[in-house]
N, C-alpha and C positions, 0 to 999 in steps of 0.2 A: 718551253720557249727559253732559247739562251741568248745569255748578251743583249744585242740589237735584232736577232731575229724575231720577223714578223709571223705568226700564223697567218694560214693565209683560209679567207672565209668562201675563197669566190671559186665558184661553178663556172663552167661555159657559160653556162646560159646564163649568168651574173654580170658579165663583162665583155665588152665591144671596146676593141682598141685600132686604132686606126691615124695613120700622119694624114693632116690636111697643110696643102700650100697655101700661102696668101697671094689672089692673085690681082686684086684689085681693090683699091680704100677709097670708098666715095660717100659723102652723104651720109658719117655715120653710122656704115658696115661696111664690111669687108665679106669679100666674095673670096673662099677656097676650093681649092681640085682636092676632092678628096683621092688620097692614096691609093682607094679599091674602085673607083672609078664612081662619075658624077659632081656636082658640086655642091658647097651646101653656105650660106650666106647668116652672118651672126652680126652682132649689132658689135661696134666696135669698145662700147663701153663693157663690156663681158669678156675682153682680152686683154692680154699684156698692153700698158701704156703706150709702152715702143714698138709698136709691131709697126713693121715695115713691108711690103710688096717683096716675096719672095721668101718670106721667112716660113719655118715648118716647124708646123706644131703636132703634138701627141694628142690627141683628142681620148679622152680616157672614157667610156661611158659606163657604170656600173649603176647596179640597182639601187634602193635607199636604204634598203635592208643591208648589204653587202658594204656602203657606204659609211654607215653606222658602225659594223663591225671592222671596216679597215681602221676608224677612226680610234676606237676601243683601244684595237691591237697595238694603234702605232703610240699611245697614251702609257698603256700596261709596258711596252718597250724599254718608252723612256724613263719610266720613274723606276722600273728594275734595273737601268744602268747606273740612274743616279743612287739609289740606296745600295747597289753594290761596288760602286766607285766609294762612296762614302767608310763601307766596310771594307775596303782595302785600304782606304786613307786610314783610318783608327784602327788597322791591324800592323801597317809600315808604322804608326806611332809609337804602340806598345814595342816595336822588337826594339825601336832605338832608344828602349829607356833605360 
């Protein structure tokens, strides 16, 4: 893994991605058309603050196991950019001394 790059842990069969519309907010859910056809109705406290009637979301659906490990990866990322931003810092120091 270099940089910002993520491995990536996830199978087909690990992950369901799919845009759903909003097509109605009533009652503390919201009603979407999903993207591959049918709808599917989620409580509105489980969404963005601001969703609005028309808005399109990514529904990302992946397993716990696969969840686990994106979470890992996106972890091991960040702190290898930071301790290697850090060794750049303290390498640009020593050349200007």
């Amino acid at each position: 893994m270099t940089g910002g790059e993520l491995k990536s842990h996830t199978l087909e069969t690990e992950v369901a991605e799919t845009k759903i519309v909003a097509k109605k907010i009533e009652l503390g859910r919201v009603l979407f058309e999903v993207e591959s056809g049918g709808e599917l109705t989620l409580p509105k406290r489980l969404l963005p603050k601001n969703i609005s009637v028309g808005d399109t979301l990514v529904l990302d659906v992946v397993t716990e196991n696969c969840y686990v490990e994106r979470k890992k990866d996106i972890a091991k990322a960040l702190l290898n950019e930071i301790l290697n931003a850090d060794d750049q810092n303290q390498s640009a120091t020593q050349k200007n001394k």
